[in-house]
C-alpha positions in Angstrom: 100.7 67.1 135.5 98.0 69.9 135.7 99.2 73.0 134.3 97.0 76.0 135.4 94.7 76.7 132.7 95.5 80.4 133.5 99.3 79.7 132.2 97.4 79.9 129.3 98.1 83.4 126.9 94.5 84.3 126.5 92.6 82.7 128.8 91.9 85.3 131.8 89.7 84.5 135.0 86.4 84.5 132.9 87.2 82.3 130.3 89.2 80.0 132.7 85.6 79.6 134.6 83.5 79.3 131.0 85.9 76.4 130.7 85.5 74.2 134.0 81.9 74.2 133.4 82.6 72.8 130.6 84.9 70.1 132.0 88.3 71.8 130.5 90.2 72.3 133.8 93.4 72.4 132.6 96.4 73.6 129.9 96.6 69.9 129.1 92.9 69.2 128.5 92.8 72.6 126.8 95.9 71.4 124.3 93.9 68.4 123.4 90.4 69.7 122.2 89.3 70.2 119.4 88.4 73.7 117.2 84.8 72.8 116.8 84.1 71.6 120.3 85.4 74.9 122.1 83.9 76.8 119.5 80.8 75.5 120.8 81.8 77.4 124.3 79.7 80.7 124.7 82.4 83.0 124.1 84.6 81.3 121.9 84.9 81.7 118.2 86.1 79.7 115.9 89.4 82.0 115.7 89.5 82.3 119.1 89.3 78.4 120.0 92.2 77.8 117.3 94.4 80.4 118.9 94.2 79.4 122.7 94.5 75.8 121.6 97.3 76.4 120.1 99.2 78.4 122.6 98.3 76.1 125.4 99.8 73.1 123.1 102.6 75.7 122.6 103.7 75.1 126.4 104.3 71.7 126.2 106.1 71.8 122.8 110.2 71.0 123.1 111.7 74.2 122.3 113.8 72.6 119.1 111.9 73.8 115.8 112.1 71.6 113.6 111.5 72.2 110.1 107.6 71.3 108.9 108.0 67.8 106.1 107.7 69.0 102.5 105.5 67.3 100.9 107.0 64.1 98.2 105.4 65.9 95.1 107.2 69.1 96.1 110.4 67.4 96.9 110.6 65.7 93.5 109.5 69.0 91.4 112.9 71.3 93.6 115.0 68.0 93.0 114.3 68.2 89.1 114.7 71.6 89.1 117.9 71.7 90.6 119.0 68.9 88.5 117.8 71.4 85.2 119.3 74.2 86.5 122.7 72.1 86.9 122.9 70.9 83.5 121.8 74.9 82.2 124.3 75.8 84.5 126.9 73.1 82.6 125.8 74.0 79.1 126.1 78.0 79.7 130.2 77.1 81.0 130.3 74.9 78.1 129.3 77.9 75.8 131.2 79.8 77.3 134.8 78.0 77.4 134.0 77.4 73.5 134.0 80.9 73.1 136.9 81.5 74.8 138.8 79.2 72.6 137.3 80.3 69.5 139.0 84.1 70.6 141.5 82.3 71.4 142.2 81.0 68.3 141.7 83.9 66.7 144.2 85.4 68.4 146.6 82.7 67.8 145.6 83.1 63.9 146.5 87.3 63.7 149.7 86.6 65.6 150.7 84.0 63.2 150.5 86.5 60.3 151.6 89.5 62.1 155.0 87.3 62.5 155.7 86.8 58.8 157.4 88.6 56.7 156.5 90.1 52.8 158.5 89.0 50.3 
């Protein structure tokens, strides 16, 4: 498949002729160079080259985005963290229903005397 190298966003008549004399004829050949090489181009800079080969790999990318990998070292430090913040999370409601029952007791205690009588 030869995708017109004009499909390209960026690439306009002049640069689409810079391009075949340089042997880049198409979106597809464009998609597969490298920064450094098209760089190289009269024309291009290194910005430049990154962006157009970018968006002519972008027309031949499936439209599903998929999430980028994280990387093992980052997965293990959210995992431990999540794993701390559970058993803070545990600890705090532990704390927490102590209290409760400690009022509660308390309660219990100054209703228990509040019942009795004087002799």
């Amino acid at each position: 498949m030869n995708t017109p190298i004009l499909n390209v966003r960026g690439i306009g008549p002049a640069a689409a002729t810079l391009l075949a004399e340089n042997g880049i004829s198409s979106a597809e050949q464009l998609a597969q160079q490298k920064v450094g090489t098209l760089a190289a181009i009269k024309g291009f800079s290194e910005t430049r080259a990154r962006q157009v080969i970018a968006d002519a790999a972008a027309l031949f990318t499936t439209s599903t985005v998929s999430k980028p990998e994280e990387p093992a070292a980052k997965k293990e430090q959210r995992a431990e963290k999540q794993k701390t913040d559970k058993k803070s999370a545990t600890k705090k409601a532990a704390k927490k229903g102590n209290k409760k029952s400690s009022a509660q007791k308390t309660k219990k205690k100054k209703k228990g005397k509040k019942g009795k009588k004087k002799k």
